[in-house]
C-alpha positions in Angstrom: 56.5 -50.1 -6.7 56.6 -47.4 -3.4 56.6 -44.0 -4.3 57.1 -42.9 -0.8 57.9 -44.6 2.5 55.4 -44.4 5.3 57.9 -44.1 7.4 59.5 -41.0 6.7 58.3 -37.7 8.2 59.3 -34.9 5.2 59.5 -31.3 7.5 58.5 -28.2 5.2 61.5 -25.9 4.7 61.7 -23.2 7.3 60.0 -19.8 5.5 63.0 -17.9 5.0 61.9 -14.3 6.5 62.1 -10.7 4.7 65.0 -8.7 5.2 64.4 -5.9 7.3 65.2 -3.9 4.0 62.5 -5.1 2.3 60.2 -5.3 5.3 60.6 -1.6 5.2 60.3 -1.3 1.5 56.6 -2.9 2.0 55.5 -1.3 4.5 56.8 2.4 2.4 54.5 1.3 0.2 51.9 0.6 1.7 51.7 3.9 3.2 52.5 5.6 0.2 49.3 4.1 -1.4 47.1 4.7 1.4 48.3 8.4 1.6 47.8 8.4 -1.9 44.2 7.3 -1.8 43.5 10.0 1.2 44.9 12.7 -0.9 43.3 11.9 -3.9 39.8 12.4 -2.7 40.9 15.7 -0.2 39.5 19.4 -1.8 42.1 20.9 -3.7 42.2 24.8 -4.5 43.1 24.6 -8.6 41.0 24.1 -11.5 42.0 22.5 -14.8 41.6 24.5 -18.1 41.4 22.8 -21.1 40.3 23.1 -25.0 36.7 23.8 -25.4 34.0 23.5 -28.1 35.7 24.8 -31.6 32.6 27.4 -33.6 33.0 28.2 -37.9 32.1 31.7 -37.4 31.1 31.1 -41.6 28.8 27.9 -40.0 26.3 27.6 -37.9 25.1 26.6 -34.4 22.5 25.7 -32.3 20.0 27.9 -31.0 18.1 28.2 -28.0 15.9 25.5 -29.3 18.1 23.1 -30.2 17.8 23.9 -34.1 21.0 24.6 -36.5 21.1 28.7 -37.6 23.7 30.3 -39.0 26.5 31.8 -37.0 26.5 34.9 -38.6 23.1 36.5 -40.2 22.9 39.7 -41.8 19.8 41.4 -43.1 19.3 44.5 -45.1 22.5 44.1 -46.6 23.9 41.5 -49.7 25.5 38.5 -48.4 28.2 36.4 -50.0 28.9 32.8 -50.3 31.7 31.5 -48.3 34.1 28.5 -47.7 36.9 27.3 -45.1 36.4 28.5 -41.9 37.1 31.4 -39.5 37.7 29.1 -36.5 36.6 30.7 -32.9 38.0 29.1 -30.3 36.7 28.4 -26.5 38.3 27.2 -23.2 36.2 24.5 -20.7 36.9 25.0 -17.0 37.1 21.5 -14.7 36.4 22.6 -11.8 34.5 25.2 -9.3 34.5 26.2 -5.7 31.6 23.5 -5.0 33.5 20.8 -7.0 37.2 20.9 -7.4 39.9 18.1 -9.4 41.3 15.9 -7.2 44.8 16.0 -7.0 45.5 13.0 -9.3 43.4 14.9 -12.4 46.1 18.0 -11.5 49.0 15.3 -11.8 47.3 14.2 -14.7 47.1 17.4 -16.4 50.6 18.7 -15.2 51.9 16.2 -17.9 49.2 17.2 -20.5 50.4 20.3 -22.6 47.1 20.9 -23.7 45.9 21.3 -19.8 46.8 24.4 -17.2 46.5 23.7 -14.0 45.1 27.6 -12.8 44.3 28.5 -8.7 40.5 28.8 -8.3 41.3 32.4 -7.0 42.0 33.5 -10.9 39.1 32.1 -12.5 36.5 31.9 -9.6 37.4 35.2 -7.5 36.2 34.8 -3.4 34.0 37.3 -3.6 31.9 36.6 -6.8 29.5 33.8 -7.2 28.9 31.3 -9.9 25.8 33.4 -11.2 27.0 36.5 -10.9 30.6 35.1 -12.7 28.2 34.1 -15.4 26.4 36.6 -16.1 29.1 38.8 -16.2 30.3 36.6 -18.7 27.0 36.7 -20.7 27.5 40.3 -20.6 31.3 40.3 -22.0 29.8 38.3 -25.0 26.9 40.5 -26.2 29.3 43.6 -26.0 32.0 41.6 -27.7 29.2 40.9 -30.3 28.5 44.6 -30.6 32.3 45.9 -30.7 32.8 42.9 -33.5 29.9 44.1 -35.4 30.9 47.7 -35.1 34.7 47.1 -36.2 33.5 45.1 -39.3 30.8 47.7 -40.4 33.4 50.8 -40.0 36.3 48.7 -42.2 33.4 48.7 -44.9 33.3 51.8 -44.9 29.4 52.1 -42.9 28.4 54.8 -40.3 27.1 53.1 -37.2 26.9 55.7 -35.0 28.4 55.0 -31.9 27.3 57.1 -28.8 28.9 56.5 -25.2 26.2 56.2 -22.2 25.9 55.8 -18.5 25.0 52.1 -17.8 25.6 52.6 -13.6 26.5 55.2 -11.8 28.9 54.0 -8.5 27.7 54.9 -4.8 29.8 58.0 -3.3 31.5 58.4 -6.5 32.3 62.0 -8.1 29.3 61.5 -10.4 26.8 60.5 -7.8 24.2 62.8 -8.0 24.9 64.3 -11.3 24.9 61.5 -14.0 22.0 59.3 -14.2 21.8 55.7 -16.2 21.0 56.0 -19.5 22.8 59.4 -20.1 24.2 59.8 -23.5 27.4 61.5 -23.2 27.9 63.6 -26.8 31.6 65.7 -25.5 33.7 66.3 -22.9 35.6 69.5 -22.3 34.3 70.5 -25.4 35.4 67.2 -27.4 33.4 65.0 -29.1 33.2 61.4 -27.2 32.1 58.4 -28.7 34.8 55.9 -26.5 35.4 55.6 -23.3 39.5 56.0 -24.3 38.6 59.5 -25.0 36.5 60.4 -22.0 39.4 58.9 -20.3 42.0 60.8 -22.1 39.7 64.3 -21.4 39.7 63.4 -17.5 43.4 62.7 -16.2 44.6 65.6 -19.1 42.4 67.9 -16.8 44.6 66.2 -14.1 41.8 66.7 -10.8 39.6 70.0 -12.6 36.2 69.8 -13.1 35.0 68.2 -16.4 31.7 70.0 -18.6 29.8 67.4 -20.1 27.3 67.6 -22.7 25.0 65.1 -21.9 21.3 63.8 -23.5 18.9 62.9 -21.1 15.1 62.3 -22.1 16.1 63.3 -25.6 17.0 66.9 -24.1 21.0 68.0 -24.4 21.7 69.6 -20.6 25.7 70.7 -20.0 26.6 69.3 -16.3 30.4 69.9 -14.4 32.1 66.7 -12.8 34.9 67.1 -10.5 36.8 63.4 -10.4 38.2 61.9 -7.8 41.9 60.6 -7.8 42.1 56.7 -7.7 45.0 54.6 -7.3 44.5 50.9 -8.8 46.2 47.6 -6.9 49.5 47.8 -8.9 49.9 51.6 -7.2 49.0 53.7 -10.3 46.7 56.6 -10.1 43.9 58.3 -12.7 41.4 60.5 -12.4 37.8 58.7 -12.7 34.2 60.0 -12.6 33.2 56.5 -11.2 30.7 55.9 -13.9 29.8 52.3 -15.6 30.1 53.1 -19.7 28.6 51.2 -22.3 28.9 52.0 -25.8 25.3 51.8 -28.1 25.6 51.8 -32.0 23.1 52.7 -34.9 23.6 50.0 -37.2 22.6 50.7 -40.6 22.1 47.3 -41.1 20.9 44.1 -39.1 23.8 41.5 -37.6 22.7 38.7 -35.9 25.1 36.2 -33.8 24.1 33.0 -32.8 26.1 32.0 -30.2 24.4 29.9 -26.8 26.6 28.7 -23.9 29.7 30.7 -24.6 30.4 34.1 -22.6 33.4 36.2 -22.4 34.6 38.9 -25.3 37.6 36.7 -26.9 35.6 36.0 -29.8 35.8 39.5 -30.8 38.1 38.9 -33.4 36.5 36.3 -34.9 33.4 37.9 -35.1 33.9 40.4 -36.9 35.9 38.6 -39.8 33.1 36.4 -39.7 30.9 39.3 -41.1 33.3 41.0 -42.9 33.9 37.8 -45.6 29.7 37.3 -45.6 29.3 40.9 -46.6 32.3 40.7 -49.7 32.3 39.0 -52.9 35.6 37.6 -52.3 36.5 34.4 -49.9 38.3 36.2 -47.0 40.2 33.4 -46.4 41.0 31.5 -50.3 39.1 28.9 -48.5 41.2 27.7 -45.8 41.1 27.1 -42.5 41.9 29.2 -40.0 41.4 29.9 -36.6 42.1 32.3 -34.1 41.4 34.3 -30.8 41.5 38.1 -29.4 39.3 40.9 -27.9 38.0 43.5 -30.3 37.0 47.4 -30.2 34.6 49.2 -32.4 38.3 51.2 -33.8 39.5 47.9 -34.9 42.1 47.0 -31.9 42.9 43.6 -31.0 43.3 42.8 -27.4 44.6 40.0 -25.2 42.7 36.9 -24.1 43.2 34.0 -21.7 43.8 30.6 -22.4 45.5 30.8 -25.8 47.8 27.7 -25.6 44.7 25.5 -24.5 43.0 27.1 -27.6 46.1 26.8 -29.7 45.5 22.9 -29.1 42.0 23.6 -29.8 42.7 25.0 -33.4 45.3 22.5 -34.0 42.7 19.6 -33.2 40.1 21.1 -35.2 42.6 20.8 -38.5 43.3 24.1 -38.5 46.4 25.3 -40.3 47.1 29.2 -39.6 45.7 30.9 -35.8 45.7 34.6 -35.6 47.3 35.4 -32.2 46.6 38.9 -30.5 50.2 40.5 -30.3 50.0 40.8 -26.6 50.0 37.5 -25.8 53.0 36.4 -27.7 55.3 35.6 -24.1 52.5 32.7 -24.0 52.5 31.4 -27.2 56.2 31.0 -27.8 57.7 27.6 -27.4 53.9 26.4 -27.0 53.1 26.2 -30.3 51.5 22.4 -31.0 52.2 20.7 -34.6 53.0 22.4 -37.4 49.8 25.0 -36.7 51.1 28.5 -38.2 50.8 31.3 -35.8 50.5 35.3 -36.8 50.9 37.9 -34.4 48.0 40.8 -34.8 47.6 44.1 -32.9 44.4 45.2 -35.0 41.7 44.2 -37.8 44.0 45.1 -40.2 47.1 43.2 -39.1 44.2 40.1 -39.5 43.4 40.7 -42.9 46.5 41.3 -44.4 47.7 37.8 -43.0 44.2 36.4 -44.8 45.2 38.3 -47.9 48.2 37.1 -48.0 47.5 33.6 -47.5 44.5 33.7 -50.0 46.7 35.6 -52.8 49.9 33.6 -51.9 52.3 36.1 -51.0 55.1 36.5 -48.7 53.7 35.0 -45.4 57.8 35.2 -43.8 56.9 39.2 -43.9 54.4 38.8 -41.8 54.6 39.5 -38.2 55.0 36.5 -35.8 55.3 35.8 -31.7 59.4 36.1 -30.8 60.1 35.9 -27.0 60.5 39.4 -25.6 
């Protein structure tokens, strides 16, 4: 039986040819994936903030050889046994001016709520390099430490003996000349300073006169006059300043140690110094729960604002925490960004934080409690 006849020629059908639609359509394409692949490796001039590293300020942590201490050490004092956690919460940075995201890790963290896409500018300022951003840092955290330690001692009811001194003094400012680093200033105008908010309050009160400082220099008291110069700041408002670099030194009565390696900034403020005050009471601060939280602290007890609280909302949230203490001035951020079912308290001071911990602990009426509402 044939299955084909030598014969016959068989022609291929004729290749039918794209429209010039679809042509077009390739060819769109193809571009599109080419420009696609140019722009993904070009520099970019954003960053990518995300959740960091999540620290039990009732744990512990590494130090600076590698071995697990506790977070929070206090000697000369009775310490307490503790449970839950006092959750402090970090935010990583992708990105620098030598390295930046490419511009498909930005679209990928556009759709990411747990991502901000920030300009370099904001976190890596033009004029500032990497060390100098870090060591400022570094600096932000062991003064954090110290406020923290300061606010927890004075809510027990300890003396730690703050005193206000010169750290820098600024070339061609008013003070040039007259305040050395390391001066101890003990009043102002005849007022007792131990914070910079009063020497502040002193200055612009005397609106442009001279200020008479006490000051202790060499361990001998010497009264010098200041005249300030007027400044006005980039948002056009004015003050009186002595152009001075302040630091704030305590006596502690008693030794507080914080263990805390590769973190900077002063957003663990908060944090900190709940962390001490629930090792140096009987009582669990917390009923053993776990919370978390986030804010800037001074020695007085007042809760400031930080950056990056929805990342560290997600950070909380992943870290199974159930109730985050939110500094009050952040609220515009942290409503209608609140992830799960994470419980958030606004708090303007120390206290505002541990009558949300009381209350949680001894069950009471946690809908009294202040929360974020938009403003």
């Amino acid at each position: 039986m044939a299955l084909f006849d030598e014969n016959t020629t068989i022609e291929p059908a004729p290749r039918q040819r794209m429209s010039r639609r679809t042509l077009v359509g390739v060819w769109a394409l193809a571009v599109a994936m080419v420009v696609l692949l140019i722009i993904t490796f070009l520099p970019t001039s954003y960053v990518i903030q995300r959740p960091g590293p999540v620290y039990n300020t009732l744990g512990t942590a590494e130090n600076a050889d590698g071995e697990e201490v506790p977070l929070i050490s206090v000697e000369g004092a009775e310490t307490f046994p503790t449970d839950g956690s006092l959750d402090l919460l970090t935010v990583q940075v992708q990105g620098n001016r030598e390295h930046t995201p490419s511009w498909f890790e930005l679209a990928m963290a556009w759709f990411d709520p747990s991502r901000a896409v920030m300009p370099i500018d904001t976190v890596f300022p033009a004029n500032q390099t990497t060390e100098e951003r870090n060591e400022e840092s570094a600096q932000m955290m062991v003064d954090s430490q110290h406020e923290a330690t300061a606010a927890a001692l004075t809510e027990l009811g300890y003396d730690v003996g703050a005193q206000l001194s010169v750290y820098s003094v600024i070339d061609g400012a008013a003070a040039e000349g007259i305040l050395e680093d390391g001066d101890i200033i003990l009043e102002a105008d005849g007022e007792a300073v131990t914070e910079v908010s009063t020497l502040r309050r002193v200055i612009n009160d005397g609106d442009g006169a001279p200020v008479e400082l006490v000051i202790e220099r060499g361990g001998q008291q010497q009264t010098v006059s200041v005249t300030p110069k007027e400044l006005t700041d980039e948002s056009g408002e004015t003050a009186w300043v002595l152009g001075v670099n302040l630091i704030t030194d305590y006596d502690f009565p008693i030794d507080v140690t914080i263990q805390l390696n590769n973190v900077g900034g002063p957003s663990a403020g908060m944090m900190f110094a709940l962390g001490i005050i629930d090792t140096l009471t009987p009582d669990e601060l917390n009923g053993g729960e776990q919370f978390a939280g986030t804010g800037t602290i001074t020695a007085d007890g007042e809760v400031g604002p930080i950056g990056g609280i929805r990342q560290k909302m997600w950070g909380a949230l992943d870290a199974g925490a159930d109730w985050f203490l939110a500094p009050d001035a952040n609220c515009d951020e942290v409503v209608g960004h609140i992830p799960g079912d994470l419980r958030v308290f606004s708090v303007e001071d120390l206290d505002d934080a541990l009558a949300v911990l009381d209350a949680v602990r001894d069950g009471g009426d946690l809908d009294a409690l202040p929360t974020c509402r938009a403003k």
